[in-house]
C-alpha positions in Angstrom: 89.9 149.5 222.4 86.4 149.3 223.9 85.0 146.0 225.2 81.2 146.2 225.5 80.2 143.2 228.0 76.0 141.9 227.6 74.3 140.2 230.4 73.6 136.6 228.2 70.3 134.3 229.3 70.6 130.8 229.4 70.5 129.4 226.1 71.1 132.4 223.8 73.3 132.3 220.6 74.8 135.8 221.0 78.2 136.5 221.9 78.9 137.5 225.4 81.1 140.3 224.0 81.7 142.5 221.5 85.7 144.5 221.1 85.6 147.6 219.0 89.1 148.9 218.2 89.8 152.6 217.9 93.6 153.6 217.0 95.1 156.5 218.6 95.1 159.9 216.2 98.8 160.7 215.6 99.5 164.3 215.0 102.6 166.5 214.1 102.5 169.6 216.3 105.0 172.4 216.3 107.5 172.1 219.0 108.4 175.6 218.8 106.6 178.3 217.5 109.6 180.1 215.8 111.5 176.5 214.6 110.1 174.3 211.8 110.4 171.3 214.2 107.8 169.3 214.7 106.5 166.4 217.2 104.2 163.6 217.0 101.8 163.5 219.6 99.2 160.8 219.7 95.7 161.4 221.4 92.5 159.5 222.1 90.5 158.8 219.1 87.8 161.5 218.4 84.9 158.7 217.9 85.6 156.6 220.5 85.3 159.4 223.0 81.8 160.1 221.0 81.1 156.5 221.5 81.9 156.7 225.5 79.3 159.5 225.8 76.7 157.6 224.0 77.0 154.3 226.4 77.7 156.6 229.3 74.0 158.5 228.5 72.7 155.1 227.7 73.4 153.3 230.7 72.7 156.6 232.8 69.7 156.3 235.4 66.7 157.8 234.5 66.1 160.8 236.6 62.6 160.0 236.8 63.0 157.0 239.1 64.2 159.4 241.7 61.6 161.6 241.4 59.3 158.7 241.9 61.1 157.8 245.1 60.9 161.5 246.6 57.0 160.9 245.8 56.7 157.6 247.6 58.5 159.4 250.2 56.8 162.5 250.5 53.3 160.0 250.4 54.4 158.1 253.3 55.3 160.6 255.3 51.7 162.7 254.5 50.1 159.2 255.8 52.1 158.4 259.0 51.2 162.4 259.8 47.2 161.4 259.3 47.9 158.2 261.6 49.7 160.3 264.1 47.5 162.7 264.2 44.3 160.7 264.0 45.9 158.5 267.3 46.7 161.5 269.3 43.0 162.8 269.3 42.1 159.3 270.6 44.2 159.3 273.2 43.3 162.7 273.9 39.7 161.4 273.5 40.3 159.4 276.0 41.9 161.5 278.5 38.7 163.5 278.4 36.5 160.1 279.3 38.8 160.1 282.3 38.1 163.6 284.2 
């Protein structure tokens, strides 16, 4: 059974779930390979695993977004090196009005 659960805004009519149902797949497999004897096995159903990918790649976060972040990163970093920088030739500016 899957349960899918939405975030609901004040004052919407849609539900605030929705319950898929996916029997298991029975199967008869061979117990033996030399007897006729077989066994039921049951095993997740093929589509709700399908389905499971889907919502997973759905709901994924985009990869982008951290790119994004190593930018903003990499920017701020460039900037506080120009600030840094630009500072320590004051200060060695004014080191020089000193002598």
């Amino acid at each position: 059974m899957l349960k899918i659960y939405f975030r609901k805004q004040k004052g919407e009519l849609f539900a605030k779930s929705v319950k898929f149902k996916y029997p298991r797949q029975v199967k008869n497999v061979r117990t033996n390979s030399s007897s006729q004897s077989y066994k039921q096995v049951t095993e997740i159903n093929r589509n709700l695993t399908l389905v499971i990918d889907e919502l997973n790649r759905l709901t994924k976060p985009i990869e982008a977004t951290e790119v994004d972040v190593k930018q903003k990163i990499l920017s701020d970093l460039r900037h506080l090196e120009k600030v840094v920088s630009s500072k320590i030739a004051e200060i060695e500016a004014d080191l020089e009005k000193l002598k």
